[in-house]
SERO-4910 file (N, C-alpha, C, O; in steps of 0.05 Angstrom, whole numbers):
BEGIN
 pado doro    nc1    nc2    nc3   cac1   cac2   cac3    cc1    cc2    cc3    oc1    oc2    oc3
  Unk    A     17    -24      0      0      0      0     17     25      0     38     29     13
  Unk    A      9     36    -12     23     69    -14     19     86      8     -4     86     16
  Unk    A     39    103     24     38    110     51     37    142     42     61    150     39
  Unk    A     20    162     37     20    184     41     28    208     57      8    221     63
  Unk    A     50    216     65     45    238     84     20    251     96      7    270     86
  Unk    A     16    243    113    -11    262    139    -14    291    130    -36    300    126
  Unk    A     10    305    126      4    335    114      3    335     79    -12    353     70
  Unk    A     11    324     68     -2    316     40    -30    306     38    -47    319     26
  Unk    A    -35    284     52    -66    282     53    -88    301     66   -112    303     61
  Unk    A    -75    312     82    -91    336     85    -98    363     70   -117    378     71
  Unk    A    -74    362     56    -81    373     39   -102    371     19   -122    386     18
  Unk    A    -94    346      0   -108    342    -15   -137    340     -6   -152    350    -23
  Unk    A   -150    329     16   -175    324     25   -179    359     28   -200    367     17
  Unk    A   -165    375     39   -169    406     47   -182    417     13   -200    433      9
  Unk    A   -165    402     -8   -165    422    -39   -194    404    -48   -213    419    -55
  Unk    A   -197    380    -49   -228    376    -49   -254    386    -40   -277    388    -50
  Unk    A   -245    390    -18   -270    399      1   -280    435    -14   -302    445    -20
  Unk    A   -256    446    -14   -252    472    -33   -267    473    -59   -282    492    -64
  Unk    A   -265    450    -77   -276    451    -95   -305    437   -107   -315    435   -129
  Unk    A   -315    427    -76   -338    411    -77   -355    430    -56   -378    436    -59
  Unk    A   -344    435    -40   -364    459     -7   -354    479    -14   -353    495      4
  Unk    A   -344    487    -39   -342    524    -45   -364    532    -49   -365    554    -40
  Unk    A   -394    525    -63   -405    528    -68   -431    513    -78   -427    493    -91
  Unk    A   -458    522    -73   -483    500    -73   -476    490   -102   -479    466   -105
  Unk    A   -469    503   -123   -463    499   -152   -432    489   -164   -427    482   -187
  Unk    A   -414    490   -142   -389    474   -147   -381    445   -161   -364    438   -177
  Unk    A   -402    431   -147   -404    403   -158   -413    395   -185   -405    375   -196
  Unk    A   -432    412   -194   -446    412   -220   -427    422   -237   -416    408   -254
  Unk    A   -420    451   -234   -402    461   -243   -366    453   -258   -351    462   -275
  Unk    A   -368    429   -238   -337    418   -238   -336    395   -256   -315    383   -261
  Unk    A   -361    389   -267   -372    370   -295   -375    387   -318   -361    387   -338
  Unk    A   -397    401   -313   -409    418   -330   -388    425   -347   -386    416   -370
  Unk    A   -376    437   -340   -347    457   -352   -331    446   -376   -322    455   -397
  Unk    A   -331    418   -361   -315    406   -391   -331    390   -407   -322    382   -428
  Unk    A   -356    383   -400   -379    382   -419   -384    402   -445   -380    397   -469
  Unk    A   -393    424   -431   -389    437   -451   -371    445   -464   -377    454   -486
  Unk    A   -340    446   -457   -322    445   -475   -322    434   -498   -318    444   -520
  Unk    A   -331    395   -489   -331    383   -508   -356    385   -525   -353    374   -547
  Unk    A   -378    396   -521   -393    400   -536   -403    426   -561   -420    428   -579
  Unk    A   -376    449   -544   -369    454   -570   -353    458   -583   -350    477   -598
  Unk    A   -336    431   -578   -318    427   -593   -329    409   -618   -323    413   -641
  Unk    A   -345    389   -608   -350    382   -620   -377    385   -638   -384    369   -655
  Unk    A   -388    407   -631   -408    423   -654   -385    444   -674   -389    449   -698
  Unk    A   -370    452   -663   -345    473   -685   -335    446   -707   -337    442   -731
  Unk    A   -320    428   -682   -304    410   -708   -318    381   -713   -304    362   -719
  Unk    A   -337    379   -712   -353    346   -714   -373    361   -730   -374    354   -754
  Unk    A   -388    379   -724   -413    388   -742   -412    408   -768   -425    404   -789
  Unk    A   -398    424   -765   -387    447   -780   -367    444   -799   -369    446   -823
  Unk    A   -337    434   -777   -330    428   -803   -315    403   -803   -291    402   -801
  Unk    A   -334    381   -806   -328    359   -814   -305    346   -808   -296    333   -826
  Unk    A   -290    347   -778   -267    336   -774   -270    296   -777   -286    281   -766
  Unk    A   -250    290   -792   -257    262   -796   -236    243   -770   -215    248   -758
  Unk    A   -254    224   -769   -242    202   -747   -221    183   -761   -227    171   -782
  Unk    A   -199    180   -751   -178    160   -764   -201    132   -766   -220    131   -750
  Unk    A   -198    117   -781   -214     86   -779   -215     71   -758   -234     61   -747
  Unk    A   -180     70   -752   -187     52   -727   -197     55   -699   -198     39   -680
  Unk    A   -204     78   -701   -219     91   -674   -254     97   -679   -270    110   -665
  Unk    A   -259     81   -706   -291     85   -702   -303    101   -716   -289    106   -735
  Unk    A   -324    112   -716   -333    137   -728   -355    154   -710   -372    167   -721
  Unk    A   -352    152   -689   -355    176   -670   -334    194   -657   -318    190   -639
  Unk    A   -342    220   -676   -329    239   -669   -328    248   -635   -311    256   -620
  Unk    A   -349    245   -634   -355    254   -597   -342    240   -579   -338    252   -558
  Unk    A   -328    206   -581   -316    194   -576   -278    205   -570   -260    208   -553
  Unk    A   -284    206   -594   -240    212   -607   -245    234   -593   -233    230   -572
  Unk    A   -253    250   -591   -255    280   -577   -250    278   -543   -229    285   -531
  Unk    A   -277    266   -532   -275    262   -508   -244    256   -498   -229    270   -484
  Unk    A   -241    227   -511   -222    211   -497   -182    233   -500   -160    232   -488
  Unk    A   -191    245   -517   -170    261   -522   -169    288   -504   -148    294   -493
  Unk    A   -198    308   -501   -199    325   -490   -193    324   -463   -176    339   -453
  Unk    A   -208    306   -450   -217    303   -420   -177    298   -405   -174    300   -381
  Unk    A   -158    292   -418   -131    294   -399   -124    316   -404   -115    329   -385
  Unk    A   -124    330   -433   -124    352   -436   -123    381   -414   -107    397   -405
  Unk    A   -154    374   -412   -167    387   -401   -153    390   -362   -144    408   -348
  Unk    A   -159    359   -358   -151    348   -328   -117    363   -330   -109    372   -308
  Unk    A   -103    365   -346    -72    381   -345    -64    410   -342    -48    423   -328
  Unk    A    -86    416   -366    -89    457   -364    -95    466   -334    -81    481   -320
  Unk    A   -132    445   -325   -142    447   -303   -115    453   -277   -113    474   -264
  Unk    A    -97    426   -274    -79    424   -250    -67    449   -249    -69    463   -229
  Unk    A    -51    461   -275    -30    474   -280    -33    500   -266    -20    511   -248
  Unk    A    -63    509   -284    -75    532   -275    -82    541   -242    -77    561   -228
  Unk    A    -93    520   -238    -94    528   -208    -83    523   -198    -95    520   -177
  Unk    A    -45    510   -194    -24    509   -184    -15    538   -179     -5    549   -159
  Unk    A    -22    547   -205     -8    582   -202     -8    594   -183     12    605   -174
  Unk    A    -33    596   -171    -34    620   -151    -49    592   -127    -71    596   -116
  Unk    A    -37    570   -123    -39    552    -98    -18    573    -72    -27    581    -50
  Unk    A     -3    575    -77     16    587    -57     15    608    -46     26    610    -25
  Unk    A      1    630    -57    -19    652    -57    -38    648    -37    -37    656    -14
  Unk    A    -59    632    -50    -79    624    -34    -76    612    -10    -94    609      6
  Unk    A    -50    605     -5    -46    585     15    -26    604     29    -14    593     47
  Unk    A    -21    626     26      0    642     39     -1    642     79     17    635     94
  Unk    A    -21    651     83    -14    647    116    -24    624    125    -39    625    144
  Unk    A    -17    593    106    -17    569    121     20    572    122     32    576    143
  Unk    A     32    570    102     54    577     99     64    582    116     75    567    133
  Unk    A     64    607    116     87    624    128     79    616    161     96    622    178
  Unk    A     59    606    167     56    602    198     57    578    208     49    574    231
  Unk    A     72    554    188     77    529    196     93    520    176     95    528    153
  Unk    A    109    497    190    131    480    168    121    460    148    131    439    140
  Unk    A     93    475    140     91    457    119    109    458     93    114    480     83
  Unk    A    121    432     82    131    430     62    118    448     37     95    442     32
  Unk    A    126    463     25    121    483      6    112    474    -16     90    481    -25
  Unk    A    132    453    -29    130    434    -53     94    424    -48     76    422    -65
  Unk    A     92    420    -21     61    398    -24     32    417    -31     11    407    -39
  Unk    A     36    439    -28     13    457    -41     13    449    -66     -2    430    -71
  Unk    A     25    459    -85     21    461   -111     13    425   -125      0    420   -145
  Unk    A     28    406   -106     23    381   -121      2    369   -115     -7    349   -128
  Unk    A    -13    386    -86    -37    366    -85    -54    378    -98    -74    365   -103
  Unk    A    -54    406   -108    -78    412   -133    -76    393   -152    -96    382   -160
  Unk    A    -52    386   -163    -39    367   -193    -54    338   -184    -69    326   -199
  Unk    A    -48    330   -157    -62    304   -153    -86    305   -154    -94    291   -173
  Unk    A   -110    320   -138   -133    326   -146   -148    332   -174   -169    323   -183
  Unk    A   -132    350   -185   -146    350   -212   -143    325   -232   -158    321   -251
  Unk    A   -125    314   -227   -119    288   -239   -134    260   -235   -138    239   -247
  Unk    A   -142    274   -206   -157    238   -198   -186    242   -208   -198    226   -222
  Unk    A   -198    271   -196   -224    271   -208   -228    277   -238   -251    281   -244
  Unk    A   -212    279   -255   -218    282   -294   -212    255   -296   -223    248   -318
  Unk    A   -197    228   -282   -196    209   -292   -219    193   -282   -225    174   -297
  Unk    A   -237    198   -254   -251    185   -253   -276    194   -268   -296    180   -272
  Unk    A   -271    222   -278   -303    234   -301   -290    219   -321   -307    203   -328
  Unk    A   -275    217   -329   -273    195   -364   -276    176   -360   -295    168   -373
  Unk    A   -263    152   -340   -268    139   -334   -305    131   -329   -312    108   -336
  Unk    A   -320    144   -320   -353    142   -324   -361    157   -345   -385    160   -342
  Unk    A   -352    169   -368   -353    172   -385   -350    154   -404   -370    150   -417
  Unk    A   -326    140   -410   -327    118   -429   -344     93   -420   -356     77   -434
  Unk    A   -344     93   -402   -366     68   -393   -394     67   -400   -407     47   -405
  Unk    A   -404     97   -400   -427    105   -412   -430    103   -438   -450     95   -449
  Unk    A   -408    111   -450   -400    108   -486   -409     78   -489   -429     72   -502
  Unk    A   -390     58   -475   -398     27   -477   -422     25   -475   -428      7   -490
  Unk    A   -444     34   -462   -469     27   -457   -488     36   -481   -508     23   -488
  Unk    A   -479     60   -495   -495     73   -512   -484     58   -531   -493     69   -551
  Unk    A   -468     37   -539   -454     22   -561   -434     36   -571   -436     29   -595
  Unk    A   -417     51   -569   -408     79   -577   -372     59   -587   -372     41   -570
  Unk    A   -359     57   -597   -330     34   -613   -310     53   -589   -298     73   -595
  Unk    A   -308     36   -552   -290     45   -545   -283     28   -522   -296     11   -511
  Unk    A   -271     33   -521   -248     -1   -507   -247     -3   -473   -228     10   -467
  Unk    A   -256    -11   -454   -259    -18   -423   -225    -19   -415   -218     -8   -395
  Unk    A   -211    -31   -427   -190    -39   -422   -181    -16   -422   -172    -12   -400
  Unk    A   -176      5   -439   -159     27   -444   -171     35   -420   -150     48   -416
  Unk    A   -188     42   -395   -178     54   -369   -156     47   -357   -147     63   -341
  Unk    A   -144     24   -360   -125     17   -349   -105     24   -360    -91     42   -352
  Unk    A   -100      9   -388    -84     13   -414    -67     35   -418    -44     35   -425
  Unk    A    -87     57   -412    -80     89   -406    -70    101   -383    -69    125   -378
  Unk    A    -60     79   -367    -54    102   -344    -23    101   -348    -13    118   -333
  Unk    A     -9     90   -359     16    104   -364     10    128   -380     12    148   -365
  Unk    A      5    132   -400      6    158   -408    -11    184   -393     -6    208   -396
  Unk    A    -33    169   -376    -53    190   -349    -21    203   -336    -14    226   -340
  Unk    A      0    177   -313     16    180   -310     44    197   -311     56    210   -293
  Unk    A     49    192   -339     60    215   -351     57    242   -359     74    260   -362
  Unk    A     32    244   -363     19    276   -361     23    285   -333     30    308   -328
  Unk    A     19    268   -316      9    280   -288     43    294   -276     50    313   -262
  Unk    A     56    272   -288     90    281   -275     94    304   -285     92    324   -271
  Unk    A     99    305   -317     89    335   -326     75    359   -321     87    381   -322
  Unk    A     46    356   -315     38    375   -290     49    376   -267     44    394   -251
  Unk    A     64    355   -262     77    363   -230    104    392   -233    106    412   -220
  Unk    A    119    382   -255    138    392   -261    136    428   -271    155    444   -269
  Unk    A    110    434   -282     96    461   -297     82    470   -271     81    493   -264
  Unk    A     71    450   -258     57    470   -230     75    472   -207     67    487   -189
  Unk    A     99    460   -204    118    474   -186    134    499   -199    138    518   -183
  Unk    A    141    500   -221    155    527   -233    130    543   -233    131    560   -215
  Unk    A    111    543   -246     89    567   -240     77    573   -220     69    597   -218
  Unk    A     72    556   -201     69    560   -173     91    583   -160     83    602   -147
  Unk    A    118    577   -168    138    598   -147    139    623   -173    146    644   -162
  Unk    A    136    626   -192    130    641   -211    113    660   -208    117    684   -206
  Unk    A     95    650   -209     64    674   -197     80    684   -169     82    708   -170
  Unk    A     89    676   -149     91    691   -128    109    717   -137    102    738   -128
  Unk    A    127    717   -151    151    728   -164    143    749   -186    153    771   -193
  Unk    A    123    737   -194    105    750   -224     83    752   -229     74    734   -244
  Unk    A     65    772   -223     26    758   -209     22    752   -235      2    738   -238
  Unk    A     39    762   -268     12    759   -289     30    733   -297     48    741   -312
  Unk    A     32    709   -293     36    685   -305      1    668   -311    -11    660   -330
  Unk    A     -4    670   -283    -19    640   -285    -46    664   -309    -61    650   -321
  Unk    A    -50    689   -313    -72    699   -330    -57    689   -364    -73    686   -383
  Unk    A    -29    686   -369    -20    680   -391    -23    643   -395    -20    635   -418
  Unk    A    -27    624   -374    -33    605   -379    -51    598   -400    -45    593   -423
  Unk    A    -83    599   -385   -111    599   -405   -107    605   -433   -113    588   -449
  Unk    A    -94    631   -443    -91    623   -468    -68    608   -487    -70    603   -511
  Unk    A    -52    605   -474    -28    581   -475    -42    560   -481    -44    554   -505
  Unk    A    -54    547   -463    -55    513   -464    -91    514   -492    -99    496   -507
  Unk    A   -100    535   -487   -116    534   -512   -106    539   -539   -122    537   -558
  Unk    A    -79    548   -543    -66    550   -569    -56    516   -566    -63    500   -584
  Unk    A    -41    508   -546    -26    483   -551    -47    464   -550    -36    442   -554
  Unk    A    -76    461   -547    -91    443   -550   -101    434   -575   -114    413   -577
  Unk    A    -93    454   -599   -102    456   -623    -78    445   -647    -82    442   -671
  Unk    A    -51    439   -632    -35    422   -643    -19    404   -620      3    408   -610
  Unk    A    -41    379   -612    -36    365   -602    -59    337   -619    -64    315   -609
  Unk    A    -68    344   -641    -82    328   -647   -108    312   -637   -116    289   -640
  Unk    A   -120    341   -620   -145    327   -589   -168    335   -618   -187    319   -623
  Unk    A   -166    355   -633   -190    353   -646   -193    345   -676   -213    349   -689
  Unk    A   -176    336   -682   -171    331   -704   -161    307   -716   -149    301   -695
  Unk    A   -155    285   -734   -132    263   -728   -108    272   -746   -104    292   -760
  Unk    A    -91    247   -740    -64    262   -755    -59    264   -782    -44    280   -794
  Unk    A    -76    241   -792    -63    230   -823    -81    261   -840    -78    266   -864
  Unk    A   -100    282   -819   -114    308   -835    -94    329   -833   -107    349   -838
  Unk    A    -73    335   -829    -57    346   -827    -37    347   -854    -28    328   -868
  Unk    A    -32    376   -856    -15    380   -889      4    369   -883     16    378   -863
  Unk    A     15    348   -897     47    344   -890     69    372   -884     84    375   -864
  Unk    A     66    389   -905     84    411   -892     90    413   -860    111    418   -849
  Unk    A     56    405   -847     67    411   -820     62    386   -807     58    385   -783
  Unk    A     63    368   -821     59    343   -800     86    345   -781     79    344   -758
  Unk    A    112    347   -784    131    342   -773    126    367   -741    128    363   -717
  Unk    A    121    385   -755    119    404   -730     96    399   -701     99    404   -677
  Unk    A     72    388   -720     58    374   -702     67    354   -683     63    354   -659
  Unk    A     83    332   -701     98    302   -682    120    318   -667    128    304   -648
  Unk    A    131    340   -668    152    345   -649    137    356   -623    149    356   -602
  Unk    A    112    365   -625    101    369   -598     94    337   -588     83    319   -601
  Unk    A    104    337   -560    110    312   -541     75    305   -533     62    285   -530
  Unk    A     70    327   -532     36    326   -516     18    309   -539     -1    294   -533
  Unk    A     27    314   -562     16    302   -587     17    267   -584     -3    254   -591
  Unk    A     38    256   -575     41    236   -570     27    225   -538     27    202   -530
  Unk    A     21    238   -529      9    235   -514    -22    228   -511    -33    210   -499
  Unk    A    -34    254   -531    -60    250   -529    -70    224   -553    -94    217   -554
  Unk    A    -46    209   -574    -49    192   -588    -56    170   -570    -76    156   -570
  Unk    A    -34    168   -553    -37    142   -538    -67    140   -520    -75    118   -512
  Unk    A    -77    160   -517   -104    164   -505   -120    150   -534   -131    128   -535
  Unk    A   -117    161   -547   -138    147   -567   -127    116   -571   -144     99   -575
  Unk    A   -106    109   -570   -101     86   -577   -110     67   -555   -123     47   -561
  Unk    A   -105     72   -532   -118     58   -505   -149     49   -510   -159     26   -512
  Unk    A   -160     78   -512   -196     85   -504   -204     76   -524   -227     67   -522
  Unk    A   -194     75   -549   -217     74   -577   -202     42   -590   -218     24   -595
  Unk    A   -174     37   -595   -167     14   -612   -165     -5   -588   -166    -30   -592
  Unk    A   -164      2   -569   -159    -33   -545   -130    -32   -546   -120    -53   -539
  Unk    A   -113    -11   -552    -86    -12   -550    -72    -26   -530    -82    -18   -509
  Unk    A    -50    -47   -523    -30    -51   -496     -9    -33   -492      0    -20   -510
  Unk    A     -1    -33   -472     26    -24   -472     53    -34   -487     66    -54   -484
  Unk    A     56    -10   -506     78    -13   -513    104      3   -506    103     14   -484
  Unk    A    128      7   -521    150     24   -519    147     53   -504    155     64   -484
  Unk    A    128     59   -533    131    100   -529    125     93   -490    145     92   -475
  Unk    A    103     89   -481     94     94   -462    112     94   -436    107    108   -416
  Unk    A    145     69   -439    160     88   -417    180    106   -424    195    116   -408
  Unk    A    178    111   -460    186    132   -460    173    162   -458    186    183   -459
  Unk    A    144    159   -454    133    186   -446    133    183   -413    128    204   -401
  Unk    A    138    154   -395    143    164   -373    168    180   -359    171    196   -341
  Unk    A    186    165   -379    215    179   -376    219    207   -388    236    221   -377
  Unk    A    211    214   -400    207    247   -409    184    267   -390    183    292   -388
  Unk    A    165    246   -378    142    268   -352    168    263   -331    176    284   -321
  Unk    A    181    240   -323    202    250   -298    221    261   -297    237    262   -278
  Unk    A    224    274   -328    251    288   -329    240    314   -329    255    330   -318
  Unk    A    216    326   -339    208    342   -330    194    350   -296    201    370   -282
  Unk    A    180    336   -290    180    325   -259    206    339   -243    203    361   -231
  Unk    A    232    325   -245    252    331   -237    265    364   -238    277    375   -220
  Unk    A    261    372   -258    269    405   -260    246    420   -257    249    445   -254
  Unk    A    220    408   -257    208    432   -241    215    427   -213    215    449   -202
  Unk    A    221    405   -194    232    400   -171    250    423   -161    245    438   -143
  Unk    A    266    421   -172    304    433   -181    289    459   -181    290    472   -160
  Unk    A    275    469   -202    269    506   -203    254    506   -175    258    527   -163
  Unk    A    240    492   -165    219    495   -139    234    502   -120    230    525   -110
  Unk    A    257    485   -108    270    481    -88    289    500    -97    298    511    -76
  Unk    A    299    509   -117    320    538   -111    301    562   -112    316    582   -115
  Unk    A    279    569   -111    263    589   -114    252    594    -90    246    615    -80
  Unk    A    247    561    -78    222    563    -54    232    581    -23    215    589     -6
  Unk    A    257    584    -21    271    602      1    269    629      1    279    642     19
  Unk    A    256    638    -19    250    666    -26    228    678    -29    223    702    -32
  Unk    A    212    656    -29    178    654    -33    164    669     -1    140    673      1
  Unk    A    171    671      8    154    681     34    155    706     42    140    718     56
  Unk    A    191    714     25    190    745     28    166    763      7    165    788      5
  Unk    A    152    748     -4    134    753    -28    103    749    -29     85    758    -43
  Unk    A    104    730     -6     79    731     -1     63    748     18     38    745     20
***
């Protein structure tokens, strides 16, 4: 069994409670949100203009979308409200030895557990409506869930001590991860892409990422190769947002 730190789990139970008893409309809200994302995403690119589904993933567009959006989504989500975690959390801080690093990661753990358990009852629902998408890929997928998540660990400890240092970061996020969502291949598939820029597309890492989501959720994919090579590329990122955290974090309080 995995042994948690007492002040890590308090945390995280502390950043739940925040985002479920903030408000009589919190809970609805914390679905809602990427519902409608995906719904109009997929009225812009499924209805309008005709984004086509690779074959082996079926021919529901609402499908390839979902299963692509929803980590997407669960990564922007962590990142963003990592930013100003330290902020928010300023006179827990400064008035106890809590470890610094554990703010910002238990937002990353939280937003990560609850977008995998909404896809997770999301595709299951897909299965029920007959919808071409695979039970196994919840599992199948969590190396690459995994590897995103190290990755948000690594982007919400540098932006975490960042915003303290720089208030306008985490407002430059939001439209960041909505430019990089649009060449990561979440709405689109790849083989629709001009060759001119296919190469520029495959050099974004996230691209490979959100493939292996479709390959999990939609073809019944196993684990193969890429997948510890995208874990070994989220812990090398992992690691230097560590490294920027821990040389930054000694200066963080004169700032808050």
């Amino acid at each position: 069994m995995i042994r948690i730190d007492p002040l890590l789990r308090a945390l995280i139970e502390r950043e739940v409670n925040n985002r479920f008893l903030g408000g009589v409309l919190s809970p609805i809200w914390w679905l809602a949100q990427p519902l409608l994302t995906l719904g109009v995403y997929a009225l812009v690119f499924g209805l309008f203009m005709r984004s086509s589904v690779p074959a082996a993933y079926g021919d529901s567009f609402v499908a390839y979308l979902a299963v692509g959006l929803w980590p997407w989504l669960a990564f922007a989500d962590a990142v963003t409200r990592s930013a100003s975690s330290l902020i928010a959390q300023s006179a827990l801080i400064t008035r106890t030895a809590l470890p610094r690093l554990y703010v910002p990661l238990s937002t990353v753990i939280v937003s990560f557990a609850l977008n995998w358990l909404a896809l997770t009852a999301i595709v299951v629902l897909f299965k029920l409506l007959g919808f071409q998408v695979s039970l196994s890929g919840i599992i199948m997928s969590l190396p690459a869930w995994i590897a995103l998540l190290l990755i948000a660990m690594g982007f919400a400890w540098m932006v975490s001590t960042a915003q303290v240092l720089v208030r306008d970061v985490e407002g430059m996020l939001g439209p960041l991860f909505t430019l990089l969502s649009f060449i990561c291949g979440i709405q689109y598939g790849l083989e629709s892409i001009p060759a001119a820029w296919r190469d520029v597309i495959l050099a974004n890492p996230f691209t490979h990422l959100i493939a292996r989501m479709h390959d999990t959720y939609l073809a019944g994919g196993a684990f193969v190769w890429i997948d510890a090579t995208l874990l070994v590329g989220g812990a090398v990122i992992a690691l230097l947002g560590y490294a920027f955290f821990q040389r930054v974090a000694p200066h963080v309080d004169d700032y808050l």
